[in-house]
N, CA, C and O atoms as a Maestro MAE file, in Angstrom:
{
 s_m_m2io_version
 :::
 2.0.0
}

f_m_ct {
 s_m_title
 :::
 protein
 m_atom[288] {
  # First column is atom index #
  i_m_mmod_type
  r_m_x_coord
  r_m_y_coord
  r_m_z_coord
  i_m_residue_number
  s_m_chain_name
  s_m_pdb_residue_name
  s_m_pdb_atom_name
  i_m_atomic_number
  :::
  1 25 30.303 -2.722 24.585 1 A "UNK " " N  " 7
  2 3 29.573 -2.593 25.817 1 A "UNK " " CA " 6
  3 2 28.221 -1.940 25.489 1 A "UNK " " C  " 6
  4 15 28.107 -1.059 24.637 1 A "UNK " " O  " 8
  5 25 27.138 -2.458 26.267 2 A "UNK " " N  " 7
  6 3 25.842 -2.231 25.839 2 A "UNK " " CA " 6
  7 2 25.216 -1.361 26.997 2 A "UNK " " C  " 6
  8 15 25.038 -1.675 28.174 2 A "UNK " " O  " 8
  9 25 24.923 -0.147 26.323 3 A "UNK " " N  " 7
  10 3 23.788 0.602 27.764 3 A "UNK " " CA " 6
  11 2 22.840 0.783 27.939 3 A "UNK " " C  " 6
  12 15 22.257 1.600 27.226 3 A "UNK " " O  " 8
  13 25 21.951 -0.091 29.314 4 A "UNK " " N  " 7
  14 3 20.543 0.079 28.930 4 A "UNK " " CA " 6
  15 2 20.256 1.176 29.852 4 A "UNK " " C  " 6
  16 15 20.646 1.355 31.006 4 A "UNK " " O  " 8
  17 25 19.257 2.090 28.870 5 A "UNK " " N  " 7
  18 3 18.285 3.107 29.232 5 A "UNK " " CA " 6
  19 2 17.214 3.042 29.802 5 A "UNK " " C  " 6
  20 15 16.213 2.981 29.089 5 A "UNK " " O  " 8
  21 25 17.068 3.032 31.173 6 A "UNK " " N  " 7
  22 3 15.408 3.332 31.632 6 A "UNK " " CA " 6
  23 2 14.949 3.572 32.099 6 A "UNK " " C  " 6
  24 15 15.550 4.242 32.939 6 A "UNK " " O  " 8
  25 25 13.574 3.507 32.344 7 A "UNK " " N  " 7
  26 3 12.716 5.296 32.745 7 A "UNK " " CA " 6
  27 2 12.630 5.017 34.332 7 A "UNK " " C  " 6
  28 15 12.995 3.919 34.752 7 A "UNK " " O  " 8
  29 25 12.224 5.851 35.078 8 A "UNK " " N  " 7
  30 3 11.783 5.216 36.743 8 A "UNK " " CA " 6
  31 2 10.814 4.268 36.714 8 A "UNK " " C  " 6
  32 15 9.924 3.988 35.911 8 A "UNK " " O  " 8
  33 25 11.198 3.802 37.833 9 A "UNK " " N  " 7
  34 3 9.823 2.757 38.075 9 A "UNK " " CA " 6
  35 2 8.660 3.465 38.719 9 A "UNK " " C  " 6
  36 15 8.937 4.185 39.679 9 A "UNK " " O  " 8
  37 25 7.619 3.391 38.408 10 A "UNK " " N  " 7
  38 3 6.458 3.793 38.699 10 A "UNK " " CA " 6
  39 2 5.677 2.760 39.191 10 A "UNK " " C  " 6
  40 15 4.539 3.100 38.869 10 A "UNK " " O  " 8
  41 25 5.623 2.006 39.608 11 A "UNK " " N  " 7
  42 3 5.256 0.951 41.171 11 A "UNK " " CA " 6
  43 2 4.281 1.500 41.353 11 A "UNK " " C  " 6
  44 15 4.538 2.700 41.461 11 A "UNK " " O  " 8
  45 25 3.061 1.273 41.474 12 A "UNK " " N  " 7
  46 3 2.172 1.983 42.711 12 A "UNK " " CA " 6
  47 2 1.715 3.254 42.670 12 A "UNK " " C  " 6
  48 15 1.006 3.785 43.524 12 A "UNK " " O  " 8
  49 25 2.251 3.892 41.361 13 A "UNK " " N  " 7
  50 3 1.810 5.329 40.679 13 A "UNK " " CA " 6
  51 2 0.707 5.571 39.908 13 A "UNK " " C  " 6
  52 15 0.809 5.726 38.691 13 A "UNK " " O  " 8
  53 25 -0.213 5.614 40.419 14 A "UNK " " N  " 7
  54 3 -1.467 5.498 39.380 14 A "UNK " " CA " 6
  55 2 -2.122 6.959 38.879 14 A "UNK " " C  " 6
  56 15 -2.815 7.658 39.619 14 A "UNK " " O  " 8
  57 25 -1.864 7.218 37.824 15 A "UNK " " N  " 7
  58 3 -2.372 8.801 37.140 15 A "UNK " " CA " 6
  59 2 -3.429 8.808 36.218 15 A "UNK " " C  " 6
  60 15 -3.407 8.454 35.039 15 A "UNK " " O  " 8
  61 25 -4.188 9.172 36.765 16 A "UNK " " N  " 7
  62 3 -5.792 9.156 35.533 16 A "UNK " " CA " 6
  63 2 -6.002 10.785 35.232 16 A "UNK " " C  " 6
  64 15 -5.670 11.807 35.833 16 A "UNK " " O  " 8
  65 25 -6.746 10.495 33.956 17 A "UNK " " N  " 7
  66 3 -6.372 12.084 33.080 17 A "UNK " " CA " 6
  67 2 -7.002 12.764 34.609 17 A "UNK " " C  " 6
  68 15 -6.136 13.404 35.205 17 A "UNK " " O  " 8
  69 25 -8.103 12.726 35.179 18 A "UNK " " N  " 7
  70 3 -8.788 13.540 36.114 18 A "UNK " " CA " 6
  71 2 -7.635 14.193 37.037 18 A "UNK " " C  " 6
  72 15 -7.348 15.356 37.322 18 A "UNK " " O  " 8
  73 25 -7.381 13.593 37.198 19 A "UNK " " N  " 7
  74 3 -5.942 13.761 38.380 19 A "UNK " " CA " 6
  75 2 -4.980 14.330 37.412 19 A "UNK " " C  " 6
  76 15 -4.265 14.918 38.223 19 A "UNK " " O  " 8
  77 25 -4.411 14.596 36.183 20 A "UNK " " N  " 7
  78 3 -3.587 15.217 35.727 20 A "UNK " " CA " 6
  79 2 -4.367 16.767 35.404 20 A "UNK " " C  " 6
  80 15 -3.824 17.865 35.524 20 A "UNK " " O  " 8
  81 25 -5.655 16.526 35.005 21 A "UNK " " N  " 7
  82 3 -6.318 17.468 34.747 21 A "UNK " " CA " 6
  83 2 -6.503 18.629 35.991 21 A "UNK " " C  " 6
  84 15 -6.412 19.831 35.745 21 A "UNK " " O  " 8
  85 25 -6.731 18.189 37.130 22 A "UNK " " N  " 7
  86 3 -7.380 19.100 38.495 22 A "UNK " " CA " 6
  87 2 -5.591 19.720 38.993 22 A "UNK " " C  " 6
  88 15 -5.327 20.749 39.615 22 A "UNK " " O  " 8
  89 25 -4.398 18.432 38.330 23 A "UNK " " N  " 7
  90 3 -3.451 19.177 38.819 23 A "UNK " " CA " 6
  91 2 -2.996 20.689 37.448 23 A "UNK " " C  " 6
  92 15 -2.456 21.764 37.708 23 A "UNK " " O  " 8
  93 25 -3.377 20.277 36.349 24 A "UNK " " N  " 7
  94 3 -3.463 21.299 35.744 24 A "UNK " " CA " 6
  95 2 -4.207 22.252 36.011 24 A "UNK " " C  " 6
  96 15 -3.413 23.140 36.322 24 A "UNK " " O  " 8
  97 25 -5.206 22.651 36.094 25 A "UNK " " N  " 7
  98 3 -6.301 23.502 36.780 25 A "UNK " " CA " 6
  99 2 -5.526 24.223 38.052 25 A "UNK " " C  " 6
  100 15 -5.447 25.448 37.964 25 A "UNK " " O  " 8
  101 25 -5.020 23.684 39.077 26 A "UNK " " N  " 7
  102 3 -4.419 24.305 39.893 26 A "UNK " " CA " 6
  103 2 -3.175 24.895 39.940 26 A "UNK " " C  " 6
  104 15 -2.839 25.438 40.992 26 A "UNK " " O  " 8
  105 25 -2.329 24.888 38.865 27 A "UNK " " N  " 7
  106 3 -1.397 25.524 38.329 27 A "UNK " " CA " 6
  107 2 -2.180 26.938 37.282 27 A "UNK " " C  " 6
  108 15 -1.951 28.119 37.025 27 A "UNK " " O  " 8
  109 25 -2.947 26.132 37.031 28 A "UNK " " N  " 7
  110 3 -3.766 27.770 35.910 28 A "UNK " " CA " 6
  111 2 -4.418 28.912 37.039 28 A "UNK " " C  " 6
  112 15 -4.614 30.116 36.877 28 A "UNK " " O  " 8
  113 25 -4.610 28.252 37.953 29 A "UNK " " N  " 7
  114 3 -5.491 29.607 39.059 29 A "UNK " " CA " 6
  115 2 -4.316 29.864 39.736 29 A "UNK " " C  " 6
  116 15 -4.153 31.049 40.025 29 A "UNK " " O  " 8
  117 25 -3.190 28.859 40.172 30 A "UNK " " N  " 7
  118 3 -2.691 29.963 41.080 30 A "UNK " " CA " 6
  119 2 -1.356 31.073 40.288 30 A "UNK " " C  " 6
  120 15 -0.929 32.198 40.546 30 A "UNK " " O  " 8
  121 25 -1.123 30.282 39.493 31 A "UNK " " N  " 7
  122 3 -0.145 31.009 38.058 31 A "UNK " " CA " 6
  123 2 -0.892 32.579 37.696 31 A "UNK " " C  " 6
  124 15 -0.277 33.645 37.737 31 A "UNK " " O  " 8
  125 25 -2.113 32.451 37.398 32 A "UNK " " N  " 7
  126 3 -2.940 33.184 36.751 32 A "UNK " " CA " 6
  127 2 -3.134 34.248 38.165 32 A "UNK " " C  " 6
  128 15 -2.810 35.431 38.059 32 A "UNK " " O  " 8
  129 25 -3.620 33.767 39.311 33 A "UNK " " N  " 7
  130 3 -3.849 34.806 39.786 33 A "UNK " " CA " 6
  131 2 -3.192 35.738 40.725 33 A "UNK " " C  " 6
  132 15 -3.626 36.661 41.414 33 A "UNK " " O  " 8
  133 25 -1.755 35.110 40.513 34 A "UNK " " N  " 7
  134 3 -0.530 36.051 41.036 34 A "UNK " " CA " 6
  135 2 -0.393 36.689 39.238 34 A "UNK " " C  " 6
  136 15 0.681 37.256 39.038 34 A "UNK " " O  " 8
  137 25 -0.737 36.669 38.796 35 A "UNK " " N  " 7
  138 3 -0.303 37.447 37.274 35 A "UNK " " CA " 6
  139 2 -1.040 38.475 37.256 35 A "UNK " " C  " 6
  140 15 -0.531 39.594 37.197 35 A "UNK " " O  " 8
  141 25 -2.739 38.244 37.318 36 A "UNK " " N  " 7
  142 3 -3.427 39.186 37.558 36 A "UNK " " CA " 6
  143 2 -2.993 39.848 38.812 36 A "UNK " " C  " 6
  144 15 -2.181 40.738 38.559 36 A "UNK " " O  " 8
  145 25 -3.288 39.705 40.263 37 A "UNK " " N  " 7
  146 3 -2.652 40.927 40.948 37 A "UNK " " CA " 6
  147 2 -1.289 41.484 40.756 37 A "UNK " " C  " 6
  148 15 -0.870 42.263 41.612 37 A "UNK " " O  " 8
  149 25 -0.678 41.235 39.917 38 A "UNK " " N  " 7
  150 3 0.582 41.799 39.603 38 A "UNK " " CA " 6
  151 2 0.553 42.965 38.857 38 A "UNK " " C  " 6
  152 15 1.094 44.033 39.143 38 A "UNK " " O  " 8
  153 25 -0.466 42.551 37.358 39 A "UNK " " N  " 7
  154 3 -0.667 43.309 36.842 39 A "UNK " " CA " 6
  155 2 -1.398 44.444 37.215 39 A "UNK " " C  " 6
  156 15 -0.960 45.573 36.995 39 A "UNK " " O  " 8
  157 25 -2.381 44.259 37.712 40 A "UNK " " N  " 7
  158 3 -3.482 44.981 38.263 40 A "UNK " " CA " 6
  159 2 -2.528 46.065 39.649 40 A "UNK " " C  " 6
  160 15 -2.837 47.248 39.798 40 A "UNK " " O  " 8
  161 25 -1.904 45.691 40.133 41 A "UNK " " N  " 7
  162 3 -1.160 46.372 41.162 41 A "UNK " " CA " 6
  163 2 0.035 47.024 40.613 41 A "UNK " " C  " 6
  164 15 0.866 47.374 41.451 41 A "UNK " " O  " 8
  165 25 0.271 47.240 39.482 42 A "UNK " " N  " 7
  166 3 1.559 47.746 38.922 42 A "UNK " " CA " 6
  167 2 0.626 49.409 38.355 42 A "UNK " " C  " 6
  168 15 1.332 50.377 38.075 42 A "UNK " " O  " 8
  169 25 -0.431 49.491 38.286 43 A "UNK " " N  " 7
  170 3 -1.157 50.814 38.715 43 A "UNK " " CA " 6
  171 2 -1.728 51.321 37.454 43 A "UNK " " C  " 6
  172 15 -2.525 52.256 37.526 43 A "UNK " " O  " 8
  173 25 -1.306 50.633 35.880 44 A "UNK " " N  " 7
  174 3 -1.976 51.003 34.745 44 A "UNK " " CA " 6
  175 2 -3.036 50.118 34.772 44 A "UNK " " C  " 6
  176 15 -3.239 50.381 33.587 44 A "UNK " " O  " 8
  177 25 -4.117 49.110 35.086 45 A "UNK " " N  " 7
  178 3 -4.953 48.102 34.649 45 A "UNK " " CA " 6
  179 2 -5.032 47.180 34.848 45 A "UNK " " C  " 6
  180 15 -5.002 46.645 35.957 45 A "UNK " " O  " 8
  181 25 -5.196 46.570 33.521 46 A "UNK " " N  " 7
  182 3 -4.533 45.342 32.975 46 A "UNK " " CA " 6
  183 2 -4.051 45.197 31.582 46 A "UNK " " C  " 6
  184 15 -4.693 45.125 30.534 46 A "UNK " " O  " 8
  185 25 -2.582 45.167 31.841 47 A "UNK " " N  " 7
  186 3 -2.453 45.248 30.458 47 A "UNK " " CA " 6
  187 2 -1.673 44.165 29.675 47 A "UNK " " C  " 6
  188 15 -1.655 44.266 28.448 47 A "UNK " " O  " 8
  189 25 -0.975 43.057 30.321 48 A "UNK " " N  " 7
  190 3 -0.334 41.725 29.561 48 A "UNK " " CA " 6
  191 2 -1.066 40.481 30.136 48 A "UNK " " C  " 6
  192 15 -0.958 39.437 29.492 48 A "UNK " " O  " 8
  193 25 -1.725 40.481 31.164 49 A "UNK " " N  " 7
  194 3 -2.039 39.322 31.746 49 A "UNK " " CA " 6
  195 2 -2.758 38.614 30.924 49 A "UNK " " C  " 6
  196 15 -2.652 37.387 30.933 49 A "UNK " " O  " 8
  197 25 -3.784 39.387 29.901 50 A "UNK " " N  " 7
  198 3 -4.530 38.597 28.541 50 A "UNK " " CA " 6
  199 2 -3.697 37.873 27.965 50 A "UNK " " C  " 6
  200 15 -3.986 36.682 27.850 50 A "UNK " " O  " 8
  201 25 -2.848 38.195 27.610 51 A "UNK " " N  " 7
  202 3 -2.009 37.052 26.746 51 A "UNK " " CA " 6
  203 2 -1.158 36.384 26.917 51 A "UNK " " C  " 6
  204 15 -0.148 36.316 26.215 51 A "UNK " " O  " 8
  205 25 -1.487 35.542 28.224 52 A "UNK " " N  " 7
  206 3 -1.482 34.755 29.115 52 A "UNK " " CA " 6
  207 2 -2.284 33.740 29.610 52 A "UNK " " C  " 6
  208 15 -2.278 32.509 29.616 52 A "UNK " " O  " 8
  209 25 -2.884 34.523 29.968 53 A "UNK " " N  " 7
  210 3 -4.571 33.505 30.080 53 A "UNK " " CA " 6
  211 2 -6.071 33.181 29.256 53 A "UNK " " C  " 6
  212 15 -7.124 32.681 29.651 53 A "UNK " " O  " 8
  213 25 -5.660 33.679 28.016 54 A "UNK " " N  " 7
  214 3 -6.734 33.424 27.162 54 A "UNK " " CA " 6
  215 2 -6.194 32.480 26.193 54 A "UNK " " C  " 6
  216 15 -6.887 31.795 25.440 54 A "UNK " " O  " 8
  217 25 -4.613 32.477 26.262 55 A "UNK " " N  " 7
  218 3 -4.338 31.485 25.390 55 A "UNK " " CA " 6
  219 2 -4.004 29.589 26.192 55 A "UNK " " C  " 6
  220 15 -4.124 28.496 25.638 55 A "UNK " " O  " 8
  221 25 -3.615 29.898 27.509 56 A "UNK " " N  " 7
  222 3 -3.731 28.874 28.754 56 A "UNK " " CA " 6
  223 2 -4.639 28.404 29.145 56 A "UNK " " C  " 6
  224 15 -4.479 27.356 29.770 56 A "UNK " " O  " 8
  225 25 -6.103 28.969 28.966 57 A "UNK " " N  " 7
  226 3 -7.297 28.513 29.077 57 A "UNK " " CA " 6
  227 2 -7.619 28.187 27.850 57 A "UNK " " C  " 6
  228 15 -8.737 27.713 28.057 57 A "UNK " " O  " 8
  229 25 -7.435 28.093 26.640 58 A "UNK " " N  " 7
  230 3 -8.269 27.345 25.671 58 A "UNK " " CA " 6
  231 2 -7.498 25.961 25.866 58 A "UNK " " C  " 6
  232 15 -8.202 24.952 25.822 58 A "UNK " " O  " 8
  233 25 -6.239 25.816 26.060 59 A "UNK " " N  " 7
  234 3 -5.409 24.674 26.297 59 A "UNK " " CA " 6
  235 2 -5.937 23.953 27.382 59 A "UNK " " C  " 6
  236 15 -6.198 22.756 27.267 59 A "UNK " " O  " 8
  237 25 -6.220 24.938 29.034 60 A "UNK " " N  " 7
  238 3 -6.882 23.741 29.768 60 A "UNK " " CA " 6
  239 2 -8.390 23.647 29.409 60 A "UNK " " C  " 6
  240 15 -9.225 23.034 30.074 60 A "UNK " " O  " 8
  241 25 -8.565 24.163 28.555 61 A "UNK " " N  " 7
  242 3 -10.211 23.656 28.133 61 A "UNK " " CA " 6
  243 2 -10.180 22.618 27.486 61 A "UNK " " C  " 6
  244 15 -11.003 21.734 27.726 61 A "UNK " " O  " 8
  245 25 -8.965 22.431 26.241 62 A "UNK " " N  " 7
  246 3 -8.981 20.946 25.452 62 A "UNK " " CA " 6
  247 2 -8.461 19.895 26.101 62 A "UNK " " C  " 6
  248 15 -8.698 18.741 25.741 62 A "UNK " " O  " 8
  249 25 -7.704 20.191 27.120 63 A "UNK " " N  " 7
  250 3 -7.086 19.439 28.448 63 A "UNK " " CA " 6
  251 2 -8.480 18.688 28.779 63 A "UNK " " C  " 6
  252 15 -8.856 17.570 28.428 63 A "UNK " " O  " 8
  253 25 -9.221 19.817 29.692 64 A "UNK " " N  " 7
  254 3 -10.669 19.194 30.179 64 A "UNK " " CA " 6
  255 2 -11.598 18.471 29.247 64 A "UNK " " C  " 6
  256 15 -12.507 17.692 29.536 64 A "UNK " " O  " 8
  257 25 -11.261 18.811 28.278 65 A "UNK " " N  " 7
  258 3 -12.693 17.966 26.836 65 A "UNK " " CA " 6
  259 2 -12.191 16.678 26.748 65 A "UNK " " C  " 6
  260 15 -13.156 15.921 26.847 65 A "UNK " " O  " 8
  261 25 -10.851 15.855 26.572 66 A "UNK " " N  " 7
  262 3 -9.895 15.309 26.212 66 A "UNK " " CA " 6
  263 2 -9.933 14.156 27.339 66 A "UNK " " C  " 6
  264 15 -9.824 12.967 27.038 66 A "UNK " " O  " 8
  265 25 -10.125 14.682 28.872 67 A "UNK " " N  " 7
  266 3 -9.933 14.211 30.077 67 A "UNK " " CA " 6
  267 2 -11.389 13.831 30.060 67 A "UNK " " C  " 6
  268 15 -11.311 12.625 29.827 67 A "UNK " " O  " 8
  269 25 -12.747 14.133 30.169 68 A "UNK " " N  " 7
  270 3 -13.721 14.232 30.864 68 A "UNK " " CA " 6
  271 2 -14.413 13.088 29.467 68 A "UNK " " C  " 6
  272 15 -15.362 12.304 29.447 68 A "UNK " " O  " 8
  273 25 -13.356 13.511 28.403 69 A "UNK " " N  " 7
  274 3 -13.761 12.454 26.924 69 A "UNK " " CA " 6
  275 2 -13.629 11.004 27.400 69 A "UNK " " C  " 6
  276 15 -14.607 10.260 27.476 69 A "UNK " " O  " 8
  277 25 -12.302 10.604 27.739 70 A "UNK " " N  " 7
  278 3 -11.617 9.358 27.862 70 A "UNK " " CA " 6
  279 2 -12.655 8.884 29.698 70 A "UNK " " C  " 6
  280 15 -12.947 7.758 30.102 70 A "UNK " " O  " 8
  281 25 -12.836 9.753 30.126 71 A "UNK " " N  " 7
  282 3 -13.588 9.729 31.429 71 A "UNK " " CA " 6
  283 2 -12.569 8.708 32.265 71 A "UNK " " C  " 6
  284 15 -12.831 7.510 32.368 71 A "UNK " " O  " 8
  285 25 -11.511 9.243 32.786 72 A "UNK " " N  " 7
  286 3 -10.269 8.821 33.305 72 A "UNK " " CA " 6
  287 2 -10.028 9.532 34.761 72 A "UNK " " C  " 6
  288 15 -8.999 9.302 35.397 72 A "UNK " " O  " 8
  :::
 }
 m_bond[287] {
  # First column is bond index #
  i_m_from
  i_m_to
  i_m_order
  :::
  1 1 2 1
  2 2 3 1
  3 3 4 2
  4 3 5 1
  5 5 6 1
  6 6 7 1
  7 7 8 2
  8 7 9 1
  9 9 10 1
  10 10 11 1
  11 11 12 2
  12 11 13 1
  13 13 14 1
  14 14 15 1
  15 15 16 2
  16 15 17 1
  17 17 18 1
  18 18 19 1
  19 19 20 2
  20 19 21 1
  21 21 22 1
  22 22 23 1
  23 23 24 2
  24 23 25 1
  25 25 26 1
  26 26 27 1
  27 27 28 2
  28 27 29 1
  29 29 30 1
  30 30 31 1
  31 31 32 2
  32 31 33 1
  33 33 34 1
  34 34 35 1
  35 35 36 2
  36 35 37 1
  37 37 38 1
  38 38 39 1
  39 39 40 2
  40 39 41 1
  41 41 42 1
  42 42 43 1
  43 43 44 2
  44 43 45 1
  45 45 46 1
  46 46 47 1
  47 47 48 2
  48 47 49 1
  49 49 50 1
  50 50 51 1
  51 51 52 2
  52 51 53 1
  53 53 54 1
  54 54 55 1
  55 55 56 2
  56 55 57 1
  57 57 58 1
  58 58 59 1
  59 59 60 2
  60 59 61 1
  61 61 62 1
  62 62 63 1
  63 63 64 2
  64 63 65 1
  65 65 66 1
  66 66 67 1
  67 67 68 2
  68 67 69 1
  69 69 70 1
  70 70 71 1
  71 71 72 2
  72 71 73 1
  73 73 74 1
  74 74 75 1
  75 75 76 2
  76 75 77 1
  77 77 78 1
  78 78 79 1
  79 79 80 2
  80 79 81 1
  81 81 82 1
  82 82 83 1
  83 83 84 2
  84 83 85 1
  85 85 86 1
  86 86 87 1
  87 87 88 2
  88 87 89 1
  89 89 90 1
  90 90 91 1
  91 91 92 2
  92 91 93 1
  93 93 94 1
  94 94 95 1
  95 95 96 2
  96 95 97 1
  97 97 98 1
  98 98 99 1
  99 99 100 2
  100 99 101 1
  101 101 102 1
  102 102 103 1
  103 103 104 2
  104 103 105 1
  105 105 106 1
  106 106 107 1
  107 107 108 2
  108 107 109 1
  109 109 110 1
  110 110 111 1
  111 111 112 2
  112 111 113 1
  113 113 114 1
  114 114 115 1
  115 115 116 2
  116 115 117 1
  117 117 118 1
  118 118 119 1
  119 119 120 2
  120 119 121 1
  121 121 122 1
  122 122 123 1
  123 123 124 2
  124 123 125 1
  125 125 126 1
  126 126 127 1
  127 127 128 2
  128 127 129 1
  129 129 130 1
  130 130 131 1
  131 131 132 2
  132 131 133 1
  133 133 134 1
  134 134 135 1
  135 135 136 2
  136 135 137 1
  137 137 138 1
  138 138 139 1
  139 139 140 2
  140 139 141 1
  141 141 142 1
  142 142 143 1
  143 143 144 2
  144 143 145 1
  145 145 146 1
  146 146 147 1
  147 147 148 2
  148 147 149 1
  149 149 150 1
  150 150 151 1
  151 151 152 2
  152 151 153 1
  153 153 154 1
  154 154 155 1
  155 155 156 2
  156 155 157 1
  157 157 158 1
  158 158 159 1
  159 159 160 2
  160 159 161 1
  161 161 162 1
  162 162 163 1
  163 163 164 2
  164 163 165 1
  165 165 166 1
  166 166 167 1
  167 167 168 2
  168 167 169 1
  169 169 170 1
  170 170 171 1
  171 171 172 2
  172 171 173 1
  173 173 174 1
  174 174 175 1
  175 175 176 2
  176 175 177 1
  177 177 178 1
  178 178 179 1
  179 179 180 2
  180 179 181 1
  181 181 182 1
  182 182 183 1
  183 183 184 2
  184 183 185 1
  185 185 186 1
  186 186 187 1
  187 187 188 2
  188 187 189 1
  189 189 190 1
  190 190 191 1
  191 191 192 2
  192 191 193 1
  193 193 194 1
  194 194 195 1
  195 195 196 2
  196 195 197 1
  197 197 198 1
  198 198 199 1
  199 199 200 2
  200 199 201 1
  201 201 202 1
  202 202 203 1
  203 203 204 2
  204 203 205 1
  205 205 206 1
  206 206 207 1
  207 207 208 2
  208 207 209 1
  209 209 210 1
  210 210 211 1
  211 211 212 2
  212 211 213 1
  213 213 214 1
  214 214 215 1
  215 215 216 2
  216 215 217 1
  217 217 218 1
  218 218 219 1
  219 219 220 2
  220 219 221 1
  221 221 222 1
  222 222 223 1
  223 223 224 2
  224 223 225 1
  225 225 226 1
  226 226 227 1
  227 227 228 2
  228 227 229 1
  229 229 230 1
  230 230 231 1
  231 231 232 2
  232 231 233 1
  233 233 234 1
  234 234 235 1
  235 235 236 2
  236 235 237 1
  237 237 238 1
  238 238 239 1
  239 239 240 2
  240 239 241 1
  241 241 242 1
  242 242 243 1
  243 243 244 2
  244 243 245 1
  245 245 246 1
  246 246 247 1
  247 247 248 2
  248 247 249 1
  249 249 250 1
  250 250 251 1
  251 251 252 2
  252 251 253 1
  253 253 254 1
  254 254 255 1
  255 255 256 2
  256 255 257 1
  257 257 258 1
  258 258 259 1
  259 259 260 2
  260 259 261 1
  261 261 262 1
  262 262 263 1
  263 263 264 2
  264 263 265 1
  265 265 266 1
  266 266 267 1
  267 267 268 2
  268 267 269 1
  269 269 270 1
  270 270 271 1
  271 271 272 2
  272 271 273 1
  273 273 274 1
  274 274 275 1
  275 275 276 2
  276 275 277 1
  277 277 278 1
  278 278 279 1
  279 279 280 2
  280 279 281 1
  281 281 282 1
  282 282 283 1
  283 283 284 2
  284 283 285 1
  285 285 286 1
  286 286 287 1
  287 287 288 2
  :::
 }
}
């Protein structure tokens, strides 16, 4: 007996990097800026939220170079 595997149908689903990109972007600000007031409200500073978002932003930066490259 033979089983075929396969993915959803995507009909009518159209995803261009721009549109994957702006939905990335909006996961980085609102991720990021419940992290920062978290941190910032826990009453020492800031003291982990850097290494968090300096390494998430070089990623959506090659995200954006990558996206704005293919001009999608």
């Amino acid at each position: 007996m033979t089983v075929l595997i396969t993915g959803r149908s995507r009909e009518g689903v159209e995803h261009s990097a721009r549109s994957d990109l702006l939905g990335h972007t909006i996961v980085f600000v609102l991720v990021n800026g419940f992290l920062w007031a978290q941190d910032i409200a826990l009453g020492d500073g800031v003291d982990y939220v850097w290494q968090v978002t300096v390494p998430w932003a070089v990623g959506l930066g090659a995200h954006a170079a990558t996206a704005l490259r293919r001009g999608g």
